[in-house]
N, CA, C and O atoms as CSV, one atom per row, in Angstrom:
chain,resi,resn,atom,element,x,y,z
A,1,UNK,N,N,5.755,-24.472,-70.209
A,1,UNK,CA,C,4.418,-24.239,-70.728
A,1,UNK,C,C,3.560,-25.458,-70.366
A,1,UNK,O,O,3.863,-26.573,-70.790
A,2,UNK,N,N,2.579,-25.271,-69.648
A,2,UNK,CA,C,1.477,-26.447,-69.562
A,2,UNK,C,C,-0.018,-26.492,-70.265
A,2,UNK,O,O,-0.394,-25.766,-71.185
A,3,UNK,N,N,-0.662,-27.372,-69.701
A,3,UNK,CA,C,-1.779,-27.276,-70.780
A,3,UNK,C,C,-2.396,-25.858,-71.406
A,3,UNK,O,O,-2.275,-25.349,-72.520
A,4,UNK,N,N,-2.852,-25.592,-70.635
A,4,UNK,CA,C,-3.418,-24.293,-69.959
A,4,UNK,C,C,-2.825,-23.090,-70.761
A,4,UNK,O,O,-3.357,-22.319,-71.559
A,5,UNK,N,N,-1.809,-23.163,-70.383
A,5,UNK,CA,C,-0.419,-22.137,-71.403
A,5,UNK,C,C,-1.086,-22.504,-72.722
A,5,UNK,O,O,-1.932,-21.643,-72.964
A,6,UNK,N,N,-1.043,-23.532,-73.772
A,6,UNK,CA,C,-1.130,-24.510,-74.506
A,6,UNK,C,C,-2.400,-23.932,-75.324
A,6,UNK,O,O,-2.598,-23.664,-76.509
A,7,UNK,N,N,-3.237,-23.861,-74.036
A,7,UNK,CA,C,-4.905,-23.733,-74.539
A,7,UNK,C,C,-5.005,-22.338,-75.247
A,7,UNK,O,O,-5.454,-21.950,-76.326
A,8,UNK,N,N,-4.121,-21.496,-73.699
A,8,UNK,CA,C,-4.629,-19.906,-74.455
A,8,UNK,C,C,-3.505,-19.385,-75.646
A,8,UNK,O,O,-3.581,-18.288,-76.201
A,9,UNK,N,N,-2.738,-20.130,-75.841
A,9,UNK,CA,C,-2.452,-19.841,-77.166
A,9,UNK,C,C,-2.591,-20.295,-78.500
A,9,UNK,O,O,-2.011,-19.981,-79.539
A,10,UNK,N,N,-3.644,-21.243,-78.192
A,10,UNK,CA,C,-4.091,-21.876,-79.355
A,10,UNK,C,C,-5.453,-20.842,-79.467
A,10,UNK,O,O,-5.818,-20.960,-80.637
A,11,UNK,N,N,-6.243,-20.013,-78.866
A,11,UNK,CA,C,-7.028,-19.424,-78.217
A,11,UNK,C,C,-6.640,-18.125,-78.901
A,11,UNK,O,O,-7.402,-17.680,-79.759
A,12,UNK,N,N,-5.623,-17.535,-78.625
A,12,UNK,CA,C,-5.253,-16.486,-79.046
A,12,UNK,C,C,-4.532,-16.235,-80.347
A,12,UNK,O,O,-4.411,-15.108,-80.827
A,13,UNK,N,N,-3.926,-17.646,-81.049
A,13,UNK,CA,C,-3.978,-17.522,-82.229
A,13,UNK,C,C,-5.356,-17.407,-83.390
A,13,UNK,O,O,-5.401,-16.851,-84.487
A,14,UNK,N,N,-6.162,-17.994,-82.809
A,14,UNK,CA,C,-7.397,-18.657,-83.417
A,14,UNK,C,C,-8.710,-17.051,-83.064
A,14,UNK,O,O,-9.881,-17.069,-83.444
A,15,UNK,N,N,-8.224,-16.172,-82.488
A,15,UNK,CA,C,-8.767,-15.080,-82.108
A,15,UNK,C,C,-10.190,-15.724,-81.782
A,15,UNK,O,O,-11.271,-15.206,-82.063
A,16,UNK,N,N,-9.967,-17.144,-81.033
A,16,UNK,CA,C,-11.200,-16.981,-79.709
A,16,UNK,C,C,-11.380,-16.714,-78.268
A,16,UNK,O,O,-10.531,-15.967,-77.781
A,17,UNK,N,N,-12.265,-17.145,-77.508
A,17,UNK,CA,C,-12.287,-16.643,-76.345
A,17,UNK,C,C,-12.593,-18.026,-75.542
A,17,UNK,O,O,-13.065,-18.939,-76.218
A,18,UNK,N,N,-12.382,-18.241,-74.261
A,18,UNK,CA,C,-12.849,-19.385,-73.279
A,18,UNK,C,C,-14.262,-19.247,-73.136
A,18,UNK,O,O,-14.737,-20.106,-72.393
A,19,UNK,N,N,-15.454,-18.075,-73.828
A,19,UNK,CA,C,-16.560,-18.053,-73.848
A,19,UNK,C,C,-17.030,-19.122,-74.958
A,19,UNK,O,O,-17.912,-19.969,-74.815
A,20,UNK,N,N,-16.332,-18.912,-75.960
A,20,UNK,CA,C,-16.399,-19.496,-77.349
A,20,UNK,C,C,-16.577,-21.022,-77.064
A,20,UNK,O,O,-17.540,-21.746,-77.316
A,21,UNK,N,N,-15.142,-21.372,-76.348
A,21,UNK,CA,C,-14.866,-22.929,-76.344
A,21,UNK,C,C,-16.600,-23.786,-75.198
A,21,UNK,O,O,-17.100,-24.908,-75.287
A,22,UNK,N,N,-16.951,-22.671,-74.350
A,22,UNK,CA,C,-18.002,-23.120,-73.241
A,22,UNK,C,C,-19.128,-22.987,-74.119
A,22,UNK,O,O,-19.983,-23.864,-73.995
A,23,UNK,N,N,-19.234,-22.518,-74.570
A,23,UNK,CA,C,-20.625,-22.377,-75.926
A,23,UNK,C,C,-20.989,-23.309,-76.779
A,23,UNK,O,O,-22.122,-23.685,-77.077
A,24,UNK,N,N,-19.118,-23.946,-77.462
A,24,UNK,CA,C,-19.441,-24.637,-78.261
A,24,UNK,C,C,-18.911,-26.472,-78.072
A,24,UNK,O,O,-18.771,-27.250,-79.015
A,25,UNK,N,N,-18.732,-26.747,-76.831
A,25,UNK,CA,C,-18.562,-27.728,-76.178
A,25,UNK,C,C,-19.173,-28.291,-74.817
A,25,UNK,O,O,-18.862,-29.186,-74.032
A,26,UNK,N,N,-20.271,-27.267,-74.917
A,26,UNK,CA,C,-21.645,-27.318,-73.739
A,26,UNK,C,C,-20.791,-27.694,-72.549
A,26,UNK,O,O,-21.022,-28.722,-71.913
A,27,UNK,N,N,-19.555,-26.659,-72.168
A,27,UNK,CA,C,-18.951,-26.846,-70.730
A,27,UNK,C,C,-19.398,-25.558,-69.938
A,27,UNK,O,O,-18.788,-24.511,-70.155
A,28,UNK,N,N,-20.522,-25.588,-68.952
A,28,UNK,CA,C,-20.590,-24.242,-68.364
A,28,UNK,C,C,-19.224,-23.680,-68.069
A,28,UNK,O,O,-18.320,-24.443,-67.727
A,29,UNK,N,N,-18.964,-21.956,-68.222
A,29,UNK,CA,C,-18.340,-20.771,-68.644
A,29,UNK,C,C,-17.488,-20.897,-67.303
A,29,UNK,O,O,-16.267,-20.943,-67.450
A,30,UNK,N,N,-18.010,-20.958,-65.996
A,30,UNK,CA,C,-18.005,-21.228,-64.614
A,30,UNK,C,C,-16.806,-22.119,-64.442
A,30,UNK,O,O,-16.003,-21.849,-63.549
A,31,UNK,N,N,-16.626,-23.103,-65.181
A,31,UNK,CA,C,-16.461,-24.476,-65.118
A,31,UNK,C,C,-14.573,-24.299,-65.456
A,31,UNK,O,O,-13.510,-24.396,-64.843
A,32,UNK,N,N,-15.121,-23.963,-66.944
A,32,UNK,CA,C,-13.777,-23.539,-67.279
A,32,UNK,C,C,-12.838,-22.513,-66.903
A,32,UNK,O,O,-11.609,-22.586,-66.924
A,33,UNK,N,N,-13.693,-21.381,-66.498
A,33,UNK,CA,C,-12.728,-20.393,-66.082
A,33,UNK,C,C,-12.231,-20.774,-64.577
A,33,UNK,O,O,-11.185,-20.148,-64.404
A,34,UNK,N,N,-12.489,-21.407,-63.614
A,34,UNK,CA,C,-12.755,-21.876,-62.484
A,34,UNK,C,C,-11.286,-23.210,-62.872
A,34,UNK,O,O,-10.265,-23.062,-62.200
A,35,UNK,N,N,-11.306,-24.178,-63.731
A,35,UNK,CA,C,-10.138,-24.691,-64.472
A,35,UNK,C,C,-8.928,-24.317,-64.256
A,35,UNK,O,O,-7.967,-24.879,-63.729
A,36,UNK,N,N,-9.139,-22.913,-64.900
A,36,UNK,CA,C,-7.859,-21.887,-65.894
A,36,UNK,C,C,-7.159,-21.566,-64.323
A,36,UNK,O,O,-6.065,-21.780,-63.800
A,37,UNK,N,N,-8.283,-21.014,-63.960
A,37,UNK,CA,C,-7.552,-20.045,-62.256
A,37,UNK,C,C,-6.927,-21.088,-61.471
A,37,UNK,O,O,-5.903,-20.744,-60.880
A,38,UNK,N,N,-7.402,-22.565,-61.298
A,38,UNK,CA,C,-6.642,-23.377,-60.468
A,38,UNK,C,C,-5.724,-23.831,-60.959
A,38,UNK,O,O,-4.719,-23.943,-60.256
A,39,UNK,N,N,-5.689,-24.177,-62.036
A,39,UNK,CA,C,-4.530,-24.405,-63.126
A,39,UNK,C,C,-4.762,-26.419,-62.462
A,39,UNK,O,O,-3.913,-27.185,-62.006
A,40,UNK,N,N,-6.338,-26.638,-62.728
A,40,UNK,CA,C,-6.240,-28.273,-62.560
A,40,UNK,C,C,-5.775,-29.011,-62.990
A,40,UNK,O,O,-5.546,-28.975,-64.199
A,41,UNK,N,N,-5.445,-29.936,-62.296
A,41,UNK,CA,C,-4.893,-31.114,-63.130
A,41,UNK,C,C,-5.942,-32.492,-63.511
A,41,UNK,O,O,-5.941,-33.347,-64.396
A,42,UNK,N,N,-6.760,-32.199,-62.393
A,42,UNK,CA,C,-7.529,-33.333,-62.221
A,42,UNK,C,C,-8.663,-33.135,-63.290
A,42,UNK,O,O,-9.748,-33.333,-62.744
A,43,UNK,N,N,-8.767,-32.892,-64.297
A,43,UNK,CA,C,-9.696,-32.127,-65.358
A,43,UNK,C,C,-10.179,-33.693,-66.043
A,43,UNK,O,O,-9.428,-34.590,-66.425
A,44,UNK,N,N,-11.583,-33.668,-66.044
A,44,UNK,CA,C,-12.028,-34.877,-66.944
A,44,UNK,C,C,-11.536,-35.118,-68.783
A,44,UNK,O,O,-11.763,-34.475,-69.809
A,45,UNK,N,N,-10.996,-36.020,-68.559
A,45,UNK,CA,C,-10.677,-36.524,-70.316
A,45,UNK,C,C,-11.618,-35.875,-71.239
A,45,UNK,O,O,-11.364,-35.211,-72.245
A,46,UNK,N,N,-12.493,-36.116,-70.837
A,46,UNK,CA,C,-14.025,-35.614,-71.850
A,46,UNK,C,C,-13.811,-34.201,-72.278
A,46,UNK,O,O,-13.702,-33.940,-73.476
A,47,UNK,N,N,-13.754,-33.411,-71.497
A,47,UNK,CA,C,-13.778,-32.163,-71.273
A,47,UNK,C,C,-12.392,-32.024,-72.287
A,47,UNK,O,O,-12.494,-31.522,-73.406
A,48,UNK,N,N,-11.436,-32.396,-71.892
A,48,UNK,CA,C,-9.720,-32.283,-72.326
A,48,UNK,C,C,-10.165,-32.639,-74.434
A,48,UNK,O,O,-9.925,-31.919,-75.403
A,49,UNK,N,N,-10.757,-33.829,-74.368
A,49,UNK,CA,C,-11.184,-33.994,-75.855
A,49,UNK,C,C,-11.834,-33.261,-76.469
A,49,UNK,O,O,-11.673,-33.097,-77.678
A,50,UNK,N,N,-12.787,-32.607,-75.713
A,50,UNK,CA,C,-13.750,-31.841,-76.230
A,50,UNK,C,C,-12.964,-30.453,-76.864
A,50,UNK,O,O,-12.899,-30.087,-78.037
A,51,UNK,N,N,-12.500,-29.940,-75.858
A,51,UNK,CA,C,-11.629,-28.625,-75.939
A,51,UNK,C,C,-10.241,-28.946,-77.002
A,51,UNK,O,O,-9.786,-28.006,-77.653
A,52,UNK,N,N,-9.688,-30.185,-77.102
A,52,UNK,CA,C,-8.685,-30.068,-78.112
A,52,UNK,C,C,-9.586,-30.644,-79.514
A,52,UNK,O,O,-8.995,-30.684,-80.593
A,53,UNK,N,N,-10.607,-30.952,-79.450
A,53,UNK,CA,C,-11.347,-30.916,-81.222
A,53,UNK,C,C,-11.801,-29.840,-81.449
A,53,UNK,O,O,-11.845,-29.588,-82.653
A,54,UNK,N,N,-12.134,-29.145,-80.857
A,54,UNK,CA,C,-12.530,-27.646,-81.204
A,54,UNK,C,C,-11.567,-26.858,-81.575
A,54,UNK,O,O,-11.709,-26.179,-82.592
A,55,UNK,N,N,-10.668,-26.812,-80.991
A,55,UNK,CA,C,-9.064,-25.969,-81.241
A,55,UNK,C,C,-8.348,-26.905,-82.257
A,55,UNK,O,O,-7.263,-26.457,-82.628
A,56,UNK,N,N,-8.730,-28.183,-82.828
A,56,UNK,CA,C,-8.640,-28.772,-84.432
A,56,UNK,C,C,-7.041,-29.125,-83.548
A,56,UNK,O,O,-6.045,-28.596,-84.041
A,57,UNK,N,N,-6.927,-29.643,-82.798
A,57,UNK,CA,C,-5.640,-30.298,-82.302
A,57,UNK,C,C,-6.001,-31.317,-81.254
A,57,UNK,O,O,-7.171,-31.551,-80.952
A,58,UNK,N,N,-4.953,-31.921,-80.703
A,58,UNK,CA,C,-5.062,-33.397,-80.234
A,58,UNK,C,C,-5.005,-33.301,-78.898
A,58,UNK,O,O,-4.385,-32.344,-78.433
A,59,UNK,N,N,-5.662,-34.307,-77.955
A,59,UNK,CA,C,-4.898,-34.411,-76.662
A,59,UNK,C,C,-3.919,-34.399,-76.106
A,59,UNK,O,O,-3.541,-33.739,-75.138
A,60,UNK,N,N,-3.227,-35.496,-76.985
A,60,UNK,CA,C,-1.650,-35.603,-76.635
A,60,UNK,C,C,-0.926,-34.397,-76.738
A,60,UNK,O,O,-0.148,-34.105,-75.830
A,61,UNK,N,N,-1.131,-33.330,-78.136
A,61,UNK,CA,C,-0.563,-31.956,-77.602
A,61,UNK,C,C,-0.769,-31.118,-76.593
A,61,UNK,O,O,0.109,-30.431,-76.070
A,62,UNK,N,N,-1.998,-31.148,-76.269
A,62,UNK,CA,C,-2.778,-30.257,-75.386
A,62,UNK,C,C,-1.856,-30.420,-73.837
A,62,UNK,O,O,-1.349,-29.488,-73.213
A,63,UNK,N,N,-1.823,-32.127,-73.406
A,63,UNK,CA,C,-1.279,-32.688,-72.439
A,63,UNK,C,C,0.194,-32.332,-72.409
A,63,UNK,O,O,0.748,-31.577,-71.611
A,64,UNK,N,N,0.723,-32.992,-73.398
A,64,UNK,CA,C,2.352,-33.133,-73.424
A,64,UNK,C,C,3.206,-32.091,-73.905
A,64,UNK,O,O,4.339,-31.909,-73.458
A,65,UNK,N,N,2.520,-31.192,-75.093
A,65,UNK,CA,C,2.842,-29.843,-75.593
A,65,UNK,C,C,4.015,-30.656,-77.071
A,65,UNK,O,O,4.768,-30.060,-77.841
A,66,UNK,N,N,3.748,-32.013,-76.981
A,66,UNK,CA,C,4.698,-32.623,-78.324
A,66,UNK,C,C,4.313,-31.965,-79.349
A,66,UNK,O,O,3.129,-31.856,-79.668
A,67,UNK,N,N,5.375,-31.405,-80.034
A,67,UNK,CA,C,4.708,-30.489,-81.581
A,67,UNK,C,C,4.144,-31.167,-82.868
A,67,UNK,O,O,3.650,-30.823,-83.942
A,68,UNK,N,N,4.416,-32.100,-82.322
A,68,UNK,CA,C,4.104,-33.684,-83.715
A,68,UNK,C,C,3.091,-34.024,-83.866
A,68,UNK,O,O,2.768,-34.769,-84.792
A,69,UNK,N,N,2.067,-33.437,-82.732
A,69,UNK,CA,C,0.660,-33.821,-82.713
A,69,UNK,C,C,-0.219,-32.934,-82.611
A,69,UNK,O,O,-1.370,-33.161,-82.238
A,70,UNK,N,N,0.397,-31.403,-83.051
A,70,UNK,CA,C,-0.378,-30.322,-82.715
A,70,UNK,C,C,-1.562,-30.026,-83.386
A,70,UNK,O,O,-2.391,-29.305,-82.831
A,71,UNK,N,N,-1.793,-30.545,-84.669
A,71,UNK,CA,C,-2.797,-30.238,-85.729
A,71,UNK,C,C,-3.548,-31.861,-86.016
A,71,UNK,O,O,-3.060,-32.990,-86.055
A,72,UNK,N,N,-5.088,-31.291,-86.200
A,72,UNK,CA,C,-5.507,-32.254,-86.624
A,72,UNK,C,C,-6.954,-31.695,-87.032
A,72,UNK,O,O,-7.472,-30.688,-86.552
A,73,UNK,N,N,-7.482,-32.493,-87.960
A,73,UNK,CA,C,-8.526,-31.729,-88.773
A,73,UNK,C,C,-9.417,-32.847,-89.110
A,73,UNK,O,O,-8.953,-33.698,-89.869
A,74,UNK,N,N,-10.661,-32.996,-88.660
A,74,UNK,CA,C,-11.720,-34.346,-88.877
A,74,UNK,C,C,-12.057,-33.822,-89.846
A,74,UNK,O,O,-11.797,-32.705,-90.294
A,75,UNK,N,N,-12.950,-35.011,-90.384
A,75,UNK,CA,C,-14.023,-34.692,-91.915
A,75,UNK,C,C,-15.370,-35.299,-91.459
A,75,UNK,O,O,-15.660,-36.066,-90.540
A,76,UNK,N,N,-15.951,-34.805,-92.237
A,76,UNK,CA,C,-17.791,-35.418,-92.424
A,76,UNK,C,C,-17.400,-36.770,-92.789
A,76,UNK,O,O,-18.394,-37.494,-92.719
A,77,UNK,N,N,-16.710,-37.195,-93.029
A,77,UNK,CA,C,-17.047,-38.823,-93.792
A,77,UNK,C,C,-16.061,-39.688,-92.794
A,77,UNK,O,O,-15.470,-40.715,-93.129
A,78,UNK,N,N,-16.007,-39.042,-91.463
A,78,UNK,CA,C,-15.296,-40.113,-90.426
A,78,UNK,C,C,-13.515,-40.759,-90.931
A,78,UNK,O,O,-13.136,-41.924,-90.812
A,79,UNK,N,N,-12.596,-39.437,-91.557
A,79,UNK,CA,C,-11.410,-39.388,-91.510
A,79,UNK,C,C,-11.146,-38.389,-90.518
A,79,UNK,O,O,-11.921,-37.730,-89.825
A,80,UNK,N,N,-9.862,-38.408,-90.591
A,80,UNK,CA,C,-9.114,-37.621,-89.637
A,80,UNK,C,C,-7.717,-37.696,-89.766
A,80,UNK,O,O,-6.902,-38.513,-89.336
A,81,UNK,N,N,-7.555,-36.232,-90.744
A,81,UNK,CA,C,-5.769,-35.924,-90.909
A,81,UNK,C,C,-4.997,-35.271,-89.600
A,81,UNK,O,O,-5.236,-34.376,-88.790
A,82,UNK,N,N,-3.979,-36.184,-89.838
A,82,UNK,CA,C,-2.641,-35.699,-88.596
A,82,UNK,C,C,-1.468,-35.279,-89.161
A,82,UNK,O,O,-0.639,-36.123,-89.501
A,83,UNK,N,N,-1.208,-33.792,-89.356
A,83,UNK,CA,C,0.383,-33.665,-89.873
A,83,UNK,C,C,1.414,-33.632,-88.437
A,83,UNK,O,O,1.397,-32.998,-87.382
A,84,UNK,N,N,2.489,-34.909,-89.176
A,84,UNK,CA,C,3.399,-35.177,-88.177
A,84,UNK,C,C,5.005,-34.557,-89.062
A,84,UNK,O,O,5.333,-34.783,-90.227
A,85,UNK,N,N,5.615,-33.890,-88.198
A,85,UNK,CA,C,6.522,-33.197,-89.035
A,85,UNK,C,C,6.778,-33.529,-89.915
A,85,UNK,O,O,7.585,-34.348,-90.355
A,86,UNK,N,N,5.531,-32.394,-90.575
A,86,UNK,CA,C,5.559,-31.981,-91.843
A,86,UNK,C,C,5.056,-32.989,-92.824
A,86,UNK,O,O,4.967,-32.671,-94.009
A,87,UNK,N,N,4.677,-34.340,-92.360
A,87,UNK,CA,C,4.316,-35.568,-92.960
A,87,UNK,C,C,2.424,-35.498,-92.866
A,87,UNK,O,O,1.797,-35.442,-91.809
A,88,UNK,N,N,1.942,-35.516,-93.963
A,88,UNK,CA,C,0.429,-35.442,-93.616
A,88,UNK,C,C,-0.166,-36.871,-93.717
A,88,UNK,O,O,-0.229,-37.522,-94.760
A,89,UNK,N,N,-0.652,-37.326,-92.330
A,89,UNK,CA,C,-1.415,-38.715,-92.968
A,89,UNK,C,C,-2.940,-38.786,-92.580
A,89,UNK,O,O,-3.451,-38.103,-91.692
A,90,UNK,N,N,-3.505,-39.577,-93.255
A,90,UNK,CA,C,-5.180,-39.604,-93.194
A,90,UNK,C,C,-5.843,-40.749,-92.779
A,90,UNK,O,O,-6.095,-41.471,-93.743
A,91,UNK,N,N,-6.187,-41.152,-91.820
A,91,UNK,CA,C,-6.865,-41.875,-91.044
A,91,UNK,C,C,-8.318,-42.494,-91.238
A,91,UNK,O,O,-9.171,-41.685,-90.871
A,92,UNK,N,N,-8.768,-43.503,-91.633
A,92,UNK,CA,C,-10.508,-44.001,-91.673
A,92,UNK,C,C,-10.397,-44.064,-90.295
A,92,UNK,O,O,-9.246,-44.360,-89.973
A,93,UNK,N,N,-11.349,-43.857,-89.094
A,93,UNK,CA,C,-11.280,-44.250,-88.151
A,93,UNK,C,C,-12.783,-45.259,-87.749
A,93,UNK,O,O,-13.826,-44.648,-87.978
A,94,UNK,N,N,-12.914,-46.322,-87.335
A,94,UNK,CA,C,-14.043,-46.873,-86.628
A,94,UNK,C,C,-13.925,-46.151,-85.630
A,94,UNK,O,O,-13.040,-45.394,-85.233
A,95,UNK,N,N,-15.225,-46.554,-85.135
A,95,UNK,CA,C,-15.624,-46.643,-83.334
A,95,UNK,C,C,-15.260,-47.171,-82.668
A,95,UNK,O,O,-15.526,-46.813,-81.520
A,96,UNK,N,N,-14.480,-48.277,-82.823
A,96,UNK,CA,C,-13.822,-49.277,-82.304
A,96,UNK,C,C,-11.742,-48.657,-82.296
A,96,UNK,O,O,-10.885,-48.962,-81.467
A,97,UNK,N,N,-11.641,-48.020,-83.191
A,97,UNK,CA,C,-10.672,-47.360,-83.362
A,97,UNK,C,C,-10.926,-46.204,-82.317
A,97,UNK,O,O,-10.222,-46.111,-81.312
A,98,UNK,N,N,-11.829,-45.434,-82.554
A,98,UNK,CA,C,-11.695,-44.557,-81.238
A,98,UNK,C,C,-11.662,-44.919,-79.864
A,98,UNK,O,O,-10.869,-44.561,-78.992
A,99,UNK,N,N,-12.864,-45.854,-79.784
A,99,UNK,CA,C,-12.553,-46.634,-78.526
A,99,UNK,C,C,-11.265,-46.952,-77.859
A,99,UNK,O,O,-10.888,-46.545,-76.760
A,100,UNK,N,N,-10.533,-47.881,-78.832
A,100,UNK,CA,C,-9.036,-48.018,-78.455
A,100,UNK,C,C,-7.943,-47.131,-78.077
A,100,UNK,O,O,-7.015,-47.353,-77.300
A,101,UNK,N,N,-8.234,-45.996,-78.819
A,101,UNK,CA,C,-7.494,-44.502,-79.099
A,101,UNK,C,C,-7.790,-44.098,-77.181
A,101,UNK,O,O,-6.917,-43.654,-76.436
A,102,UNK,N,N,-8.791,-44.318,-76.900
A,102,UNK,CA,C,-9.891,-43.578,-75.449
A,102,UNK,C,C,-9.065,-44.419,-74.518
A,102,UNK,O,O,-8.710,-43.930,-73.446
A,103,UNK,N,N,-8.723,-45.673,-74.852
A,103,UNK,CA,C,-8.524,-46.569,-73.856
A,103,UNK,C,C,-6.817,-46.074,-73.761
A,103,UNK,O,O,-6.307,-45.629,-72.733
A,104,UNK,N,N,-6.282,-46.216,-74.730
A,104,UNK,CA,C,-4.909,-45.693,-74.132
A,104,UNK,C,C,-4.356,-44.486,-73.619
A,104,UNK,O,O,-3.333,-44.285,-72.964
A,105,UNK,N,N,-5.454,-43.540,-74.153
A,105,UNK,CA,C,-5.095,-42.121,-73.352
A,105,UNK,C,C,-5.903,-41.874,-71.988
A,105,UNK,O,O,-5.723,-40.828,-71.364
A,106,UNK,N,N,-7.060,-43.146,-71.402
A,106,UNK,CA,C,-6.639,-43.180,-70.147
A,106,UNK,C,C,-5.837,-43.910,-69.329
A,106,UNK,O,O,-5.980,-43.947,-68.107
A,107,UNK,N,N,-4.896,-44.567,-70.015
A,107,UNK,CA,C,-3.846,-45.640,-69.627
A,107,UNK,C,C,-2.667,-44.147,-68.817
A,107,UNK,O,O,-2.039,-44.066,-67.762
A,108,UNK,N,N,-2.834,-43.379,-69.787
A,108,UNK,CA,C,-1.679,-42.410,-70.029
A,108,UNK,C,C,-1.779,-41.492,-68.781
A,108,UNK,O,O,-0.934,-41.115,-67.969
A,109,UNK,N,N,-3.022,-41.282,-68.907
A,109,UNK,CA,C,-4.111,-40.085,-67.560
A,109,UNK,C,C,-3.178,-41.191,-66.269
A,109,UNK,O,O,-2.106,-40.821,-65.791
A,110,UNK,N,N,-3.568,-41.973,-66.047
A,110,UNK,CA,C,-3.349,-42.712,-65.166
A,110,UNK,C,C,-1.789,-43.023,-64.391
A,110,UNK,O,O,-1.626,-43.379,-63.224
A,111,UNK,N,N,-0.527,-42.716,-65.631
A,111,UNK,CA,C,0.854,-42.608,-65.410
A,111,UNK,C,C,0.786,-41.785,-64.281
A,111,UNK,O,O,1.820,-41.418,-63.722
């Protein structure tokens, strides 16, 4: 199973569509379906973040398919819960925290 695999079944649990995700992550429709059919790899981070906060799950699942990181759920007040088997923890995050978070998952892009 790869990303892609990954996507449309998070997609098809969630009874949305790849119209949905281009609507609500301002990625022209074109863009993504054009994605799906090549089955890219070379896909911008941005795009990859964008599409796993909307589907309320992480990069690292999206990428790696690890089940430990499949769920994740932000708040209005700049937390962000991660259940890790079965363990729920809750996160304050800075900007500076995300930043860092950005910097190692293009460390990772880069493997």
């Amino acid at each position: 199973m790869d990303m892609y695999d990954r996507i449309n079944d998070l997609l098809r649990r969630k009874k949305l569509k790849k119209t949905d995700i281009s609507k609500n992550i301002g990625v022209p429709y074109s863009t993504l379906a054009s994605m799906f059919t090549r089955r890219s790899m070379g896909v911008d981070i941005e795009t990859i973040k964008k599409i796993a906060q909307y589907l309320g799950t992480t990069v690292e699942y999206l990428v790696t398919g690890n089940e430990s990181y499949k769920e994740t759920t932000p708040t209005p007040d700049g937390t962000v819960t991660i259940v890790v088997d079965g363990l729920t923890y809750v996160y304050k995050l800075s900007k500076e925290d995300i930043q860092a978070i950005i910097t190692i998952l293009e460390k990772f892009k880069q493997v």
